[in-house]
C-alpha positions as CSV (number, residue, x, y, z in Angstrom):
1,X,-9.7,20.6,-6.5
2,X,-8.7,17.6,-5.4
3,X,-6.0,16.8,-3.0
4,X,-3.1,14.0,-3.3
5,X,-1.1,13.8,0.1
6,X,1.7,12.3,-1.8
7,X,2.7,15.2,-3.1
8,X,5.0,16.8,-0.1
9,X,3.5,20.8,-1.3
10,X,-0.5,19.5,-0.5
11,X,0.8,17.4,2.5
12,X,2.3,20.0,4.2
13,X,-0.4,22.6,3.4
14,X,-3.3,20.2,4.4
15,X,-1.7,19.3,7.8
16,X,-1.2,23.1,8.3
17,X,-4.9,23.7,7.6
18,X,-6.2,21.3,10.2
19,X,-3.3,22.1,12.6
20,X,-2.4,18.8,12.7
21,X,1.2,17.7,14.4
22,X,2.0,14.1,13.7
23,X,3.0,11.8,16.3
24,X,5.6,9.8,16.6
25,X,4.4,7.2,19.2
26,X,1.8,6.6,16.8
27,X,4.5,5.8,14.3
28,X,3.1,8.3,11.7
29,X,5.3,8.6,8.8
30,X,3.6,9.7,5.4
31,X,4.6,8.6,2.3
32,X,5.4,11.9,0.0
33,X,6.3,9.6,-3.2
34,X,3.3,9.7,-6.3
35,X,5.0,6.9,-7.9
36,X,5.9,4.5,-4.9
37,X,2.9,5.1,-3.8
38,X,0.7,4.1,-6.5
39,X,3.3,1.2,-6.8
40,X,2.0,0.0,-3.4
41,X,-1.4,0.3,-4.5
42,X,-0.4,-1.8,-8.1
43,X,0.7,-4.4,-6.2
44,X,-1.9,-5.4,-3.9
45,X,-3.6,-6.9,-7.2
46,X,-7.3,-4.7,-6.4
47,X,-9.7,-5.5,-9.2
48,X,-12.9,-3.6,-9.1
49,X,-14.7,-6.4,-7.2
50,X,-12.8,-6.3,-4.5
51,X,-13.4,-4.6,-1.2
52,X,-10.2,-2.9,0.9
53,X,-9.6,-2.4,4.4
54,X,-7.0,-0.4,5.1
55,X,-5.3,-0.4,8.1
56,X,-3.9,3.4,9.2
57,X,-5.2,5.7,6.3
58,X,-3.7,8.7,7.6
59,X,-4.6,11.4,6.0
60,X,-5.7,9.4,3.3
61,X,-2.5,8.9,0.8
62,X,-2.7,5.5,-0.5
63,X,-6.8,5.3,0.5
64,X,-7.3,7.8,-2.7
65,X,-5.1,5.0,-4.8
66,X,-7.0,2.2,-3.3
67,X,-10.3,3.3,-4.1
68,X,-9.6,3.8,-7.9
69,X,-9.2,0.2,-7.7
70,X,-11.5,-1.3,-5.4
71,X,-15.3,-1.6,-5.3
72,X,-15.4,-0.4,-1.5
73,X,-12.6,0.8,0.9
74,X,-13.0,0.8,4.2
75,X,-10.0,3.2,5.7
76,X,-9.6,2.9,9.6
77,X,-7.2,5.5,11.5
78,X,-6.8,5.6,15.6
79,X,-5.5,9.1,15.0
80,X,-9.2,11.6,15.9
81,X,-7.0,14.6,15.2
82,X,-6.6,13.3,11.5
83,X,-10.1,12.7,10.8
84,X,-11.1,16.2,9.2
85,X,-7.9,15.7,7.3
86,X,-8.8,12.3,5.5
87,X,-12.1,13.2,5.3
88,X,-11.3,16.1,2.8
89,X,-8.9,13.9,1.0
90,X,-11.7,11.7,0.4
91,X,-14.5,13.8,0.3
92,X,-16.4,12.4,-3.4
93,X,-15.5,9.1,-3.6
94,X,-18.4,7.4,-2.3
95,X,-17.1,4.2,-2.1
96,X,-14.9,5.4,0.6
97,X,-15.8,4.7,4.6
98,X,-13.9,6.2,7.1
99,X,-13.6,5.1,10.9
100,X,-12.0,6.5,13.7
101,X,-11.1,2.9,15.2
102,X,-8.1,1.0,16.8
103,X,-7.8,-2.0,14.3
104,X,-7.0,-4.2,17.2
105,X,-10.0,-3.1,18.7
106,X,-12.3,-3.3,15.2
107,X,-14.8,-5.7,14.4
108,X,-13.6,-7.6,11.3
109,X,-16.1,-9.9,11.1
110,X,-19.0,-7.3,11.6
111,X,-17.3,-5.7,8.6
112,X,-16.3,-8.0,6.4
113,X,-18.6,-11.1,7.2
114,X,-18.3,-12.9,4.4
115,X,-14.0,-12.3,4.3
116,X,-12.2,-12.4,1.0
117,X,-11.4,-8.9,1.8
118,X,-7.7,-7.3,0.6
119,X,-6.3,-5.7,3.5
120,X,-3.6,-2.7,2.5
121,X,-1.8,-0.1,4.9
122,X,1.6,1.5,6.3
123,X,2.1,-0.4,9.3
124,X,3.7,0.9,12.0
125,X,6.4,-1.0,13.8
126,X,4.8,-1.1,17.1
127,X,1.6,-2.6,15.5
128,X,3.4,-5.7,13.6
129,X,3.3,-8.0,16.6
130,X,-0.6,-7.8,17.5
131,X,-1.6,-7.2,13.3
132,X,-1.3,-10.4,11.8
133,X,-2.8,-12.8,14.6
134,X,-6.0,-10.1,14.5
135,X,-6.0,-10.5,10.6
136,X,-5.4,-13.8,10.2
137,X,-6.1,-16.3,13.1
138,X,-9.8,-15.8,12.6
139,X,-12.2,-17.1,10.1
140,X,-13.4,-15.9,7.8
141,X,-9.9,-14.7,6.6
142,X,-8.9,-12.1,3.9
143,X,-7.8,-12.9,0.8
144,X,-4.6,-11.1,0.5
145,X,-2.5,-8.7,3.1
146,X,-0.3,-6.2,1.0
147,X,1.7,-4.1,3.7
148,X,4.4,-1.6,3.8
149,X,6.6,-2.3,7.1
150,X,10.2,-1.5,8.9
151,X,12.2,-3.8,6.1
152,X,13.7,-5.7,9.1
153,X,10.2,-6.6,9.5
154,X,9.7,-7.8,6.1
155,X,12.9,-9.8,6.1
156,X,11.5,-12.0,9.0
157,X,8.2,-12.4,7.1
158,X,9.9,-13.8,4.0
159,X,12.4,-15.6,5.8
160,X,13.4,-19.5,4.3
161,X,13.5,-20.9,7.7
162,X,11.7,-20.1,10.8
163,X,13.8,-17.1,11.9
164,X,11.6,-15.4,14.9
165,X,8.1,-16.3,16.1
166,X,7.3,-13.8,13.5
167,X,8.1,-15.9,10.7
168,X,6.2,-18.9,12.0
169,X,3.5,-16.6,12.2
170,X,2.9,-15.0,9.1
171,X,3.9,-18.5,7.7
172,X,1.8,-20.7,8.7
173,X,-1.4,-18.5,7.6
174,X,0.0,-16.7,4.7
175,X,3.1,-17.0,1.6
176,X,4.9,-13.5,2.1
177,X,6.6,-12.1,-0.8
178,X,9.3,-9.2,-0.5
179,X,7.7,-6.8,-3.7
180,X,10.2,-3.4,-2.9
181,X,11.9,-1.5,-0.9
182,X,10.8,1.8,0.1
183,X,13.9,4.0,1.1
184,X,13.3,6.1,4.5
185,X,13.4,9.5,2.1
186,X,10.7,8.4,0.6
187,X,8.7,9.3,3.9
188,X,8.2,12.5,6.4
189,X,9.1,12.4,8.6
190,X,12.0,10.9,7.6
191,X,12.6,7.3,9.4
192,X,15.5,6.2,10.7
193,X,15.2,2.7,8.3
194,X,13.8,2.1,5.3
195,X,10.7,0.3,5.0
196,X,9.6,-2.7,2.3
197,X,6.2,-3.7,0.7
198,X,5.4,-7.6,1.6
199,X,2.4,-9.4,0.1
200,X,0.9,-12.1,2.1
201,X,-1.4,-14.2,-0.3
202,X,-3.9,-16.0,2.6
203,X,-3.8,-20.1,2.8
204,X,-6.8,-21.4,2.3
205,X,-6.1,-23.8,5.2
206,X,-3.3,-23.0,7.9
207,X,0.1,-24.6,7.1
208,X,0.0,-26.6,10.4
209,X,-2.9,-28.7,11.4
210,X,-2.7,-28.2,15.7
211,X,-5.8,-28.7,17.7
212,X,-5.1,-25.3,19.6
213,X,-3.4,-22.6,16.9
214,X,-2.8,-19.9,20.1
215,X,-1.3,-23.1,22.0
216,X,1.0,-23.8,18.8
217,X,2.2,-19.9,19.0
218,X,2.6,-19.8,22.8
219,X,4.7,-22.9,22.2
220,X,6.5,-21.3,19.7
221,X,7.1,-18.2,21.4
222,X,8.5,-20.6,24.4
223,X,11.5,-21.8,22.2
224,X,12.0,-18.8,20.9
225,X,13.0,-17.3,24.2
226,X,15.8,-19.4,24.1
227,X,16.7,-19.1,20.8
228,X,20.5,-19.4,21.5
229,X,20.0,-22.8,23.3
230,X,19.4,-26.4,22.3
231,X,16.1,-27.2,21.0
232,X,16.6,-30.8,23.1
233,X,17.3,-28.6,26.5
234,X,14.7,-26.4,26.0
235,X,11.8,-29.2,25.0
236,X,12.9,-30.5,28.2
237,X,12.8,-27.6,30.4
238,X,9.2,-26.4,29.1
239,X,8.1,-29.9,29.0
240,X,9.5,-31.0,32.4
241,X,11.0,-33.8,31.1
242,X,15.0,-35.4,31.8
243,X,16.6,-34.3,29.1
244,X,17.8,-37.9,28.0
245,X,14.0,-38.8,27.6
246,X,13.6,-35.6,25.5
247,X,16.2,-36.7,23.2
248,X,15.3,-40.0,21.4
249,X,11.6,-38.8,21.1
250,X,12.9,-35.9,19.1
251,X,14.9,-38.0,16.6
252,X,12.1,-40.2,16.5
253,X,10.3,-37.5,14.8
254,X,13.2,-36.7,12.5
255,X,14.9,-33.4,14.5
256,X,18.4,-33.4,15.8
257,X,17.8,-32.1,19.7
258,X,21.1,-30.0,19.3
259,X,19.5,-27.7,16.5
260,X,18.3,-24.1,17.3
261,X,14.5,-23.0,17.1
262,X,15.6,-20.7,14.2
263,X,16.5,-23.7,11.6
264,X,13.7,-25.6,11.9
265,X,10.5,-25.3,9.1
266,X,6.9,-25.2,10.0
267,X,6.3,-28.9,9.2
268,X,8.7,-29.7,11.8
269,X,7.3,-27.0,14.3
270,X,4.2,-29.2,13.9
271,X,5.9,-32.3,14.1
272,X,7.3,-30.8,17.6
273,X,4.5,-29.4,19.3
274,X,2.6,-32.6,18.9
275,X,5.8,-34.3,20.4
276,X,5.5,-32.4,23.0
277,X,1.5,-32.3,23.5
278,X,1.3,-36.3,23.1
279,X,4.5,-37.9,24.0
280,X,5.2,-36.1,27.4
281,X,2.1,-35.3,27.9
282,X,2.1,-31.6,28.5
């Protein structure tokens, strides 16, 4: 008989079999909806050429899901204690591999060489930060990124304007697009917020074209500490610059130096780190 961990009965019975306790720290909240859950899967677009890597399988909920769609799925998990548990989920569906792995620690490349890859999961929060820059600021890049994460989360992603570093982030490597929200009931343990599928379809080419892309971000970052403040005061403070010297160069290159780093768009975080790279010469 096959199992389906979405349904809360086999979820609870299969975690009680392998004496499994879920962790918290490890943000591990399963989904126990059939429906949303093969929603999730629907919308990361698999066709049966496609290969998967999903990023914290679990026990194997939405891996089951994925692999009726994919030609291969490769499900990583940190989590040892849950191994016998996914592994029985997905015992006879030989286009399922499972490893035991941190995905910050996993070789992409080794495993996906050629890229192209669709990469699914339920992210937790704490792995938001460090996820996309692994997935993404490498070459050769997946094709699409179809995640469920904290819906605070998702609103950054999708933002119109560059609200966090997040934003600029996921922006200038991917188009995010809000699909659903996944109420917190929908989960067990039951979060304390509700969570939200985003689809990131990969840019062929990054949206801004900077010699150093981890310089860019730093820079980024930078501003973003003083988020509150002037974007003229704080060029000028980074940049060790007077800030009436800062000021023409910016409007030069079309930004008002009293604007905050959270209205400005990625062609004009572009414009700005080059400002500041060329002009004062940091």
């Amino acid at each position: 008989m096959k199992i389906d961990p979405a349904d809360p009965h086999q979820l609870q019975e299969l975690l009680r079999r392998h004496r499994i306790a879920l962790k918290h720290r490890l943000g591990q909240n399963f989904l126990i909806n059939t429906a949303l859950r093969d929603a999730v899967a629907e919308a990361a677009a698999i066709g049966p050429a496609d290969d998967v890597l999903e990023v914290g399988a679990g026990v194997g909920t939405l891996t089951i899901a994925l692999a009726e769609r994919a030609r291969t799925v490769v499900a990583v998990e940190l989590d040892k204690a849950l191994m016998p548990a996914l592994r029985e989920v997905v015992a006879g569906r030989d286009n399922v591999e499972v490893v035991q792995a941190d995905i910050l620690r996993y070789d992409l490349n080794a495993a996906f060489p050629n890229g192209g890859e669709v990469v699914a999961g339920n992210i937790p929060y704490n792995l938001t930060g460090a996820l996309i820059p692994k997935l993404l600021d490498r070459a050769p890049r997946p094709t699409r990124l179809s995640l469920v994460v904290q819906k605070e989360v998702a609103d950054r992603w999708t933002a119109f304007v560059s609200a966090s570093l997040a934003t600029v982030a996921v922006q200038v490597f991917a188009v995010p697009r809000l699909a659903f929200t996944l109420p917190a009931a929908a989960f067990t343990p039951e979060p304390k917020v509700d969570s939200a599928l985003v689809t990131l379809e990969v840019r062929e080419q990054p949206a801004v074209q900077v010699d150093d892309m981890n310089g860019f971000l730093r820079f980024v970052e930078a501003l973003f500490q003083f988020r509150r403040k002037q974007i003229g005061g704080t060029v000028a403070r980074i940049a060790a610059m007077p800030n009436a010297d800062v000021g023409p160069s910016l409007r030069e290159i079309g930004i008002d130096p009293t604007r905050r780093p959270q209205t400005l768009t990625l062609p004009e975080w572009e414009a700005l780190y080059r400002a500041v790279n060329f002009r004062f010469g940091r």
